[in-house]
Each structure stands twice: as C-alpha cells, then as structure tokens.
C-alpha positions in Angstrom: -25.4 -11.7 6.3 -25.7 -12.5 2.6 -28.5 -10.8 0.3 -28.8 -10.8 -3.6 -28.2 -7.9 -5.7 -29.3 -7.2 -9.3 -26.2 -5.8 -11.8 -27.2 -4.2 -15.6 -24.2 -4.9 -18.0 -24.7 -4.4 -22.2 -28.8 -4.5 -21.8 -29.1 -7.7 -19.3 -29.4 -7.9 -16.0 -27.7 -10.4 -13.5 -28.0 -11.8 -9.9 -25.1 -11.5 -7.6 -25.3 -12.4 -4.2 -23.1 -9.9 -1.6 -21.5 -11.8 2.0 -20.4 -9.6 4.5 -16.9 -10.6 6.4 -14.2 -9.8 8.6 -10.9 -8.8 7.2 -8.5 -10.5 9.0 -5.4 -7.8 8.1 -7.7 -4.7 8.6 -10.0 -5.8 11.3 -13.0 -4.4 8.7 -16.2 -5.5 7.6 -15.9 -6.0 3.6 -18.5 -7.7 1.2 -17.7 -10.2 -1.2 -20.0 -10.6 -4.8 -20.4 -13.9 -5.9 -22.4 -14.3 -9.4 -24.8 -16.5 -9.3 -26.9 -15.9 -13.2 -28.5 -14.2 -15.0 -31.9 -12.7 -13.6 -35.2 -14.2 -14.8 -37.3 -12.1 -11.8 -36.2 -8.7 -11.1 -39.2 -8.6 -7.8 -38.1 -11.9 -6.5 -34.4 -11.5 -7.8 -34.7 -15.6 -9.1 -32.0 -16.4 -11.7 -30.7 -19.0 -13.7 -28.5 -20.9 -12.5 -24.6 -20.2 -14.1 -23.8 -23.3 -16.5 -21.0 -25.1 -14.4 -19.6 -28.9 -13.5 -21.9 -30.3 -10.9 -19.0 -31.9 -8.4 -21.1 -34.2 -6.2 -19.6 -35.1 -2.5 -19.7 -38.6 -3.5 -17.9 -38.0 -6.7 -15.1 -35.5 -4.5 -14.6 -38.2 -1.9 -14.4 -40.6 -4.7 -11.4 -38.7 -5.8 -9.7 -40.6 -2.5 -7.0 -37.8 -1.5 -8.3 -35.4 1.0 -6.6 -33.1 3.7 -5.9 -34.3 7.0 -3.8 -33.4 9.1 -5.8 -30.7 10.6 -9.2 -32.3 11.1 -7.1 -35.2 12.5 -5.3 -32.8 15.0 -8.2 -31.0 16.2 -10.3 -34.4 16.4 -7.3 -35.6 18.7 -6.9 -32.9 20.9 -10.9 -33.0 21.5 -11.0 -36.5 22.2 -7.9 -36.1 25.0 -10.4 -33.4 26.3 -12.7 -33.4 29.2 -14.3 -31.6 26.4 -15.4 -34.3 24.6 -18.5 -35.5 26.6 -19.6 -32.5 27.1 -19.7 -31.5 23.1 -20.9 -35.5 22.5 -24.0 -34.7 24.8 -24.7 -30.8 23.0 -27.1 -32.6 20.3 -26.4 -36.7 20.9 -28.6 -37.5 17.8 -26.3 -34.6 15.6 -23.0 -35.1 17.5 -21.4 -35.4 14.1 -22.6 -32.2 12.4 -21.9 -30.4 15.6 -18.3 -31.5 15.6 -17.7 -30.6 12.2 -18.9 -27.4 12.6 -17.0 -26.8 15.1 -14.2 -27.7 13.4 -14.9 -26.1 10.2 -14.8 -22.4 12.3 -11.6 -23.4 14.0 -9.8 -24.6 10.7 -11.4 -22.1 8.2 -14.0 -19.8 9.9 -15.5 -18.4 6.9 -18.9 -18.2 5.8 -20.9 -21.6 6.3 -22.1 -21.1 2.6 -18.7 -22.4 1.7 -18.7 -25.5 4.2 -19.5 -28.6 1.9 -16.4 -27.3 -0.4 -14.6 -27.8 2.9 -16.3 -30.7 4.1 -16.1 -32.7 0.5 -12.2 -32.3 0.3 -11.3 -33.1 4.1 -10.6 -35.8 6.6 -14.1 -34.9 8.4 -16.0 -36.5 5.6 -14.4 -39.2 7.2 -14.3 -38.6 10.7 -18.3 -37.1 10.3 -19.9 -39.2 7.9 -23.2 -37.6 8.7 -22.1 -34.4 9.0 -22.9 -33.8 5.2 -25.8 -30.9 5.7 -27.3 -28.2 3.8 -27.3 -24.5 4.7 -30.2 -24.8 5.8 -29.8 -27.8 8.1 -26.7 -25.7 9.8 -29.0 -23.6 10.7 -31.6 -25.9 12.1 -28.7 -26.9 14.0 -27.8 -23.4 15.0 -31.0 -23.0 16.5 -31.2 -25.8 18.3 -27.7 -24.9 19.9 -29.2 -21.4 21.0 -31.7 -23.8 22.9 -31.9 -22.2 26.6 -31.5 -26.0 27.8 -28.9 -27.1 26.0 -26.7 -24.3 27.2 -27.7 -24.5 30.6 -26.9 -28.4 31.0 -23.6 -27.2 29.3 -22.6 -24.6 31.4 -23.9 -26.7 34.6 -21.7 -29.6 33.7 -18.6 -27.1 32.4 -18.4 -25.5 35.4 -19.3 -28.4 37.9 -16.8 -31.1 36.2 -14.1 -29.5 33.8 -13.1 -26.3 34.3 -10.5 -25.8 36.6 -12.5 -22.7 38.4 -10.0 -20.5 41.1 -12.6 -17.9 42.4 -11.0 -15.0 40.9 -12.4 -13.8 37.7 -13.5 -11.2 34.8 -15.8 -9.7 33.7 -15.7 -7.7 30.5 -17.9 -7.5 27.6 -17.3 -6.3 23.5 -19.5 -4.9 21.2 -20.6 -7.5 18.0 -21.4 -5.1 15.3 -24.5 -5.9 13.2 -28.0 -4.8 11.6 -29.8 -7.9 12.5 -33.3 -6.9 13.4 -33.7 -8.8 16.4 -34.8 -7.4 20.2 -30.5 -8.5 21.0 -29.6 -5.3 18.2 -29.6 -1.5 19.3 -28.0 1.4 18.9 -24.6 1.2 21.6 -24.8 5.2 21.3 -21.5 5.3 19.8 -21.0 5.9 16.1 -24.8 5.3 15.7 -23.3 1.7 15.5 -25.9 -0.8 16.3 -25.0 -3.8 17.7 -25.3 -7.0 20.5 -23.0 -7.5 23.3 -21.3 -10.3 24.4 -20.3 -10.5 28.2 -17.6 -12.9 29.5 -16.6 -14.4 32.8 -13.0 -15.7 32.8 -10.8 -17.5 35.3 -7.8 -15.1 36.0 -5.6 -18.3 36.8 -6.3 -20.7 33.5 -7.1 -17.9 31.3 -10.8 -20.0 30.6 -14.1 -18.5 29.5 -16.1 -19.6 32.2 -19.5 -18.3 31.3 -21.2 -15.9 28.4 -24.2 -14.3 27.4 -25.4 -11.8 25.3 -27.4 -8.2 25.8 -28.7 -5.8 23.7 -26.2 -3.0 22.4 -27.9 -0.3 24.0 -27.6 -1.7 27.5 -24.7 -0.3 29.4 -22.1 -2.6 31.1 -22.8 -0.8 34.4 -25.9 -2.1 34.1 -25.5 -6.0 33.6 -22.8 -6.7 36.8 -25.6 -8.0 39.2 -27.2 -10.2 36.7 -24.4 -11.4 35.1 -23.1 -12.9 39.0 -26.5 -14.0 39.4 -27.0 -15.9 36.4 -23.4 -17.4 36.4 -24.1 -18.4 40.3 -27.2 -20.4 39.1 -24.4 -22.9 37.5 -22.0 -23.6 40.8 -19.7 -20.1 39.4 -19.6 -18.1 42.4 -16.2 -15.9 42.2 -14.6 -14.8 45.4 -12.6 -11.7 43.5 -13.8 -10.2 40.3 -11.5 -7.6 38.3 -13.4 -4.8 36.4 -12.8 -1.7 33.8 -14.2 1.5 34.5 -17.6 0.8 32.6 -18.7 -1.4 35.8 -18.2 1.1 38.3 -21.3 2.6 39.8 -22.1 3.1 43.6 -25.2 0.2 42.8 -22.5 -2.2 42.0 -20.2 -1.3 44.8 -22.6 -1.7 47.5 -23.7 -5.2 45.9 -20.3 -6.5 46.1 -20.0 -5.5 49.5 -23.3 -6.9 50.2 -22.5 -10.3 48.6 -18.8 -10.3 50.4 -17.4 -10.3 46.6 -14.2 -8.5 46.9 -13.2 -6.2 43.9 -11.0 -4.3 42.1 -11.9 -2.3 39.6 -10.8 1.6 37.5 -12.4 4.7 38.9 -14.0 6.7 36.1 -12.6 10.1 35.7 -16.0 11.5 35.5 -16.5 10.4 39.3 -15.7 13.9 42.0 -13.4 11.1 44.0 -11.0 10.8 41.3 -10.7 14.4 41.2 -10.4 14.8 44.9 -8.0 12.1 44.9 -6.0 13.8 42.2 -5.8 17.0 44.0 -5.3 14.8 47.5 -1.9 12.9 45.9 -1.1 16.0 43.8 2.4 16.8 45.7 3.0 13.3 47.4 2.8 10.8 44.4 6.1 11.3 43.0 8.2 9.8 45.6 11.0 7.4 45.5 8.9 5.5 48.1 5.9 4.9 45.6 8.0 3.9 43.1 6.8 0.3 41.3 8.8 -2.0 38.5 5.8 -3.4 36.2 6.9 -5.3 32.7 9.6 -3.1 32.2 7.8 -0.2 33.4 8.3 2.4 36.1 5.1 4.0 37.6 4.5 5.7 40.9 1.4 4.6 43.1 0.1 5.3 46.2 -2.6 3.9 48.4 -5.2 6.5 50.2 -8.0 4.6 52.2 -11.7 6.4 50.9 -14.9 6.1 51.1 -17.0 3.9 48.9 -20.5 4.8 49.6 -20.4 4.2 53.5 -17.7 1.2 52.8 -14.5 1.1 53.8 -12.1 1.1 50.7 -8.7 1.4 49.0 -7.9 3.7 46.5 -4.8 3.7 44.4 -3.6 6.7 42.0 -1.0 5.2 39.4 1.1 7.4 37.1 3.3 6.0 34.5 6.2 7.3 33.9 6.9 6.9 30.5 3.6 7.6 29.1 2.8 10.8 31.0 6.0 11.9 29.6 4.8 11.1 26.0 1.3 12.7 26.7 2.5 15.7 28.8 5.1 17.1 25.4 2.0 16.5 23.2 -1.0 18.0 25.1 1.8 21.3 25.6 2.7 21.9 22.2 -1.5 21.7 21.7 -2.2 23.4 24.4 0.2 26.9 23.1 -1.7 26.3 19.9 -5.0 26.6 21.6 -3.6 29.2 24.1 -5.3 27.5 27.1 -4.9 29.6 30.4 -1.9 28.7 33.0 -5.0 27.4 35.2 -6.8 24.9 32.5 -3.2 23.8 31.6 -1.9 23.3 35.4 -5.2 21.0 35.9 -4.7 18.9 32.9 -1.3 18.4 33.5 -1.9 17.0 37.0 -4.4 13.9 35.4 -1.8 13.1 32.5 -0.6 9.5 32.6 -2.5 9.0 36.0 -5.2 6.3 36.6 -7.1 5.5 39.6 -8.0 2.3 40.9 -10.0 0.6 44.1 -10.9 -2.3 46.1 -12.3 -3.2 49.3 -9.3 -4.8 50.2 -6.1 -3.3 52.0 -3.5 -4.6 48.9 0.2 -4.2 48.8 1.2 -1.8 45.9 3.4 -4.2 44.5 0.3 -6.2 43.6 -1.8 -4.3 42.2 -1.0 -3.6 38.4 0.2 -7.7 37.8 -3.7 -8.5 39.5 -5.3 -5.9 37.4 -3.7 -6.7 34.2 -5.1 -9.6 34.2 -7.9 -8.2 33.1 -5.7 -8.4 29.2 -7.2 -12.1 29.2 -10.6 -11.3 28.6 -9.2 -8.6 25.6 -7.2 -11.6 24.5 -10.2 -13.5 24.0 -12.3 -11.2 22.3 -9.8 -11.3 20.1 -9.6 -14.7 19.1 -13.3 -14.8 19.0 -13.4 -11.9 16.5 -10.5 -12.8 14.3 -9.2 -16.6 14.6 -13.1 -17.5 15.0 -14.2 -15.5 12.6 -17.0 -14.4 15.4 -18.3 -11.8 12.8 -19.9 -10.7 10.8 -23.0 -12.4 12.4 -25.2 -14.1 10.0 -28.3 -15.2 11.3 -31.7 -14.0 11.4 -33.4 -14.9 14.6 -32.3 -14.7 18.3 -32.0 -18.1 19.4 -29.8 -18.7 16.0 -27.7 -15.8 17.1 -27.0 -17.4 20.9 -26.5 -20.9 19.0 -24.2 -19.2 16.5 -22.2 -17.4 19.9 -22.5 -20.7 21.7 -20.6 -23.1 18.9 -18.1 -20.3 18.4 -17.7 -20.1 22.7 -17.1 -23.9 23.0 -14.6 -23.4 19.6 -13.0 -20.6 21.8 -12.9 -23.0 24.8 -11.1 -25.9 22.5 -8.3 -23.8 20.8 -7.3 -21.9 24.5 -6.9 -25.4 25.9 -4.5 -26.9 22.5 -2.8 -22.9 22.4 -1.5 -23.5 26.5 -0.3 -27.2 25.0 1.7 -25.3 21.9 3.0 -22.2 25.0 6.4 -21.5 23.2 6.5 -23.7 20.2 4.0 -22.2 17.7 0.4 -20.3 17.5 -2.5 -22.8 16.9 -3.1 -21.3 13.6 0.4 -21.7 12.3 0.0 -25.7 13.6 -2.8 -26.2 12.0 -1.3 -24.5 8.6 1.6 -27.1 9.0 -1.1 -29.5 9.8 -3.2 -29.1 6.8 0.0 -30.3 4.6 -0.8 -34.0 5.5 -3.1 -35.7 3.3 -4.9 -38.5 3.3 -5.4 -41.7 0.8 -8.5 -43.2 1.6 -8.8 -46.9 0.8 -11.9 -49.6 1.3 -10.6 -50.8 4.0 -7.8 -48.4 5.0 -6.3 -44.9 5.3 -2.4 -44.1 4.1 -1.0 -40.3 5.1 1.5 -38.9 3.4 4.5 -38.6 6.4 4.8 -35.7 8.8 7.4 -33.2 8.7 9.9 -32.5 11.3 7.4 -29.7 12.3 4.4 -31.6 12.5 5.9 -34.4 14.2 6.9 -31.7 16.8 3.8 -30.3 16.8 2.3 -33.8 17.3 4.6 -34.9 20.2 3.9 -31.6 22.2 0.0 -32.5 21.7 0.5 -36.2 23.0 -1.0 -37.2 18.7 0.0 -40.3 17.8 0.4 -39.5 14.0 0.3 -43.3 12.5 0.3 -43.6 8.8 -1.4 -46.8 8.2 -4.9 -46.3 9.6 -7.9 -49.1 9.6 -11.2 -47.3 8.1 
C-alpha cells in the first residue's frame, strides 16, 4: 500500500512516496521511498514533478529489442493449458490486460506501479497490444475480477472441466497481513496483528488449488469448515476425505462430517481432556517394537485406540517421534532443573514430549497414516508460493471486491506455475527457468520477429515444456 510522505532537507521540503513489500530473503514487510519532487502543497502533499527524460512506450518499443524468452514461455505453456479458455473467458473484452497481468506477477511480482517499465521493454507489448493500462485501469480491472460472477463461472467451469478432482482434499487457511480498512481486516488475536484470511481446498492427488475464499482475520478456522464444504459443493467440489490441522477440530465439525458421510482425518488439540486421557491410556504401551513405523527416514511409534467422538465411533492414533522427543526431552530437563519443577510437573511433561494425536472415523492401518496426513505439506507449499514467488503481499488495494480480484489473479497465477512446476519435476524450479528464459531477446521487425538462439538450458527447458522455440517468427 503506497502513501506519500513529506521530507525537510536544508529549508525545503520534498514529496516521497513510501511502497510496502515483501522481502523475499527475510520473509519481511519493508518499505521502499521513491522521490517524487519537491512539495508545492504540504495539506494535499502535491509536488512538482522531478525534471527527467519522458520515455514514451512507443518510443521504448521503438527501440526494437525487447525480452522474451519469458513472456514467450509462460504464453506457451498457457496456451497448451486447459487453462486458457477459462482465463480467455475471465474478462473476454480485456482478455489481453488480464493475461499480462498475470504474467507480469509470475515473471516479476512486484508492485504494479512499476508494470509499464515492464510492459514497455517485453515480448507482452507484443503478445498484449492492448494490454498498455494505467494504474488506475489495473485496478478497474482488479475489481471487476473480485466480481462474485466472474469467480463463480470460473470455479464452476474449473472444477466441472479441468481440474483433475480425486475426492480427497485440504483444507487449510494462512493469515495475509495488512491494515486495509475493509470489513475482510481484523485483529487475528495474535500479535495484535490485523489481518484477512485466505482458505484453500486442495486435491491431495495433483497437488491443485481447487477452491479459495477469503474471511476476516478475526474469524477462527474452527469456525469456517461447514461453510467452506458448502460453498465449494455449490461448484460440483464435493470431497469424499478431507485432511485437517488441529485448528479445525471442534465436536460441531466432527458431527457434521459424520453427518455428511465425509470421512476425516484430522490433529487432536492438546487442549482437548481426550488427548490427555489418551496420553495417560498409551502411557506404558506405546513404546513397543510392534508400534514401531519407518516414515521419510524417520522412526516413530504409533498406536491405534478406538474412542469416542461425540457419540461416533472413531480411531485415535498417538504418534511419538523418536528423534525429536529425544531433542525436546534433553532441553525441557536442563530447563526444567533451572526452574526446579517438582518430580510430578516434570513426570507429566515428559509423557506429552514428541507425542501427537491424531483421528478419523475410519479404521486405518498405521502404516498409512503419517504419508496421508502429510499431505497436508501441499497446502503449506502453496501458501508459500503465493506469498513469496507471487509476491501475494503486501496487499495493496483499498476496497473489498479489489482485494478478492487482487487474490483471484494471484490464485489462477498460482494454478498456472503448479501446472509448468510438475512439467520442470527434476530439471529446474520455475523461477530459475524463467531466469534462463528472460536471456532471450527479441528483434522486432515490421513484418517479423528474430530471437537471439537458446542456450543448451533453455532449449532443455523448452523441450521438457513441449515449446517450440523458433527464431524466425511472422508478426
């Protein structure tokens, strides 16, 4: 979110204007100044415009040399997409701005303050001849994205046509950080951090953001389960298994997945008196030779007790890892000498240490259980894309429906680099191709386009994408 500030140097006063982004390397909000004149209205914070060359996009274009390769890559792999109709048909009358825009957050991310810069000295210019816009029309275009319609014809013809949908999924939601003031902002209660969260339902199978949608920060997840399966539903996305953390766990939820014959597996809080009981119940026969599991190089003991799930039949099943209780046990006893905690408040922590509860409704075999509930990483996996490759924050728009349009053109970027990422599997990251990528340029003619020739990488990364790279293209 950008706002201008007024600086006093030697007796005169000058306009900056501070941008709030995401660190890549820290993970951090910082702010970034960029001087903009000197200030003619101190109320209104006007200024006079900094004396510098005026570069036109006709006069950049005109310059004939313009990077390619990654524009040209990404504009490939969406066209070999079922994708493609579905981002053709977002805004038919502003395909073009909606494509480079969703290009510009895969390829750069930053700001869209700094998208003309972009879009002047690129192959999109070329691609998108109309996508030349304005701040200002980006976020006409924003809005219109955050349109409950448009989304809902999406979704509807996502899940119906294209995604590849095998009834297992999760659910999981993240925490988007900002001071918007919008009804989607509040206080999340933790840090005094106020903030919007973004839900996601994911195919456990191809790793695919099925579904999103967006709450206020100050609504916990426990909370949004039933709607969330409700809402999804309305679009043909009716899961048959859905894996969940802790923060979904209430007796309410429970006894709606029973009722809607939803089968579940989800973490047991610690706060709950069944995971104590089931502590104190496993307490001498958990560490067994019997219960032992092999999981990713790891060696944990579990065992299954059948319980009672608020008058359903269910399956409980206390984990300990090995290796980490180990860690945590030799650290919380050198604290706990400092502290000088009784034998009894030490013998009861020690008995939780590296142990984690988890339960369905179904009867699993042990050996399953960790690989099915990890699966839950995917959704973590995501959110992390969205927040650093995507750039998802800092958000910076001002109204609600700007904020879903905003989430929405940075969901269907999500959707496009998963898809090119499970093409690369092995050979390289999707940001380190489109690096390699961005070394091809471009010689526009009148009536043709010469490339400079792909490197050995490229031409890998170009064969394992199914790109034609030609050098001689007709305008």
């Amino acid at each position: 979110m950008a706002y201008r500030k007024i600086k006093e140097y030697k007796g005169n006063k000058y306009v900056y204007e501070l941008t709030s982004y995401r660190c890549k390397e820290t993970k951090k909000i910082k702010r970034r100044e960029i001087y903009l004149g000197i200030c003619v209205d101190e109320a209104t914070k006007e200024y006079a415009a900094k004396k510098s060359k005026v570069v036109s996009l006709e006069s950049s274009i005109n310059k004939r040399v313009v990077n390619y390769g990654d524009s040209f890559l990404l504009d490939s792999c969406l066209k070999n997409s079922n994708l493609f109709e579905l981002v053709n048909n977002l805004l038919p009358k502003e395909s073009d701005i909606v494509k480079a825009t969703l290009f510009y957050k895969i390829i750069d991310g930053s700001a869209f303050t700094h998208y003309n810069s972009w879009f002047s000295s690129n192959y999109v210019n070329v691609l998108f001849p109309n996508a030349n816009c304005s701040s200002q029309r980006i976020s006409e275009i924003l809005n219109k994205l955050g349109n409950e319609m448009v989304q809902r014809a999406f979704f509807k013809a996502f899940i119906a046509n294209v995604a590849n949908i095998s009834n297992d999924v999760v659910i999981d939601s993240t925490g988007l950080d900002n001071e918007i003031d919008i009804p989607l902002t509040a206080y999340s209660g933790k840090e005094s951090i106020t903030e919007t969260r973004l839900i996601l339902v994911l195919d456990t199978a191809t790793k695919m953001p099925l579904y999103f949608r967006l709450v206020a920060g100050n609504i916990n997840d426990v909370s949004t389960l039933g709607t969330t399966l409700k809402l999804a539903g309305q679009f043909g996305l009716n899961p048959t298994m859905v894996l969940l953390d802790a923060g979904y766990y209430s007796f309410k939820n429970i006894r709606f997945l029973y009722q809607s014959k939803i089968d579940f597996l989800t973490r047991l809080p610690k706060s709950r008196k069944l995971y104590n009981e089931l502590i104190g119940k496993t307490n001498y026969t958990l560490e067994k030779s019997k219960n032992t599991i092999i999981y990713n190089k790891r060696s944990l003991y579990i065992e299954m007790q059948k319980v009672d799930l608020d008058g359903y039949v269910g399956y409980a099943y206390v984990c300990k890892d090995i290796k980490e209780a180990g860690k945590k046990q030799d650290k919380f006893l050198r604290q706990a000498k400092e502290d000088k905690l009784t034998d009894d408040e030490i013998d009861k922590e020690l008995s939780c240490i590296g142990k984690f509860i988890l339960v369905s409704n179904k009867n699993l075999d042990v050996s399953e259980i960790l690989p099915l509930y990890y699966t839950r990483q995917t959704a973590e996996n995501a959110f992390g894309k969205l927040k650093s490759n995507l750039d998802l924050l800092p958000l910076r728009v001002h109204s609600i429906q700007s904020l879903k349009g905003y989430t929405f053109l940075c969901y269907i970027a999500l959707l496009l680099t998963i898809e090119i990422q499970n093409k690369l599997q092995n050979l390289c990251s999707l940001e380190e191709s489109l690096k390699i990528a961005k070394g091809q340029f471009a010689e526009i003619f009148d009536n043709e386009i010469i490339t400079t020739e792909p490197n050995r990488r490229l031409k890998e990364i170009y064969e394992r994408l199914g790109i034609v790279g030609g050098i001689n293209l007709g305008i």
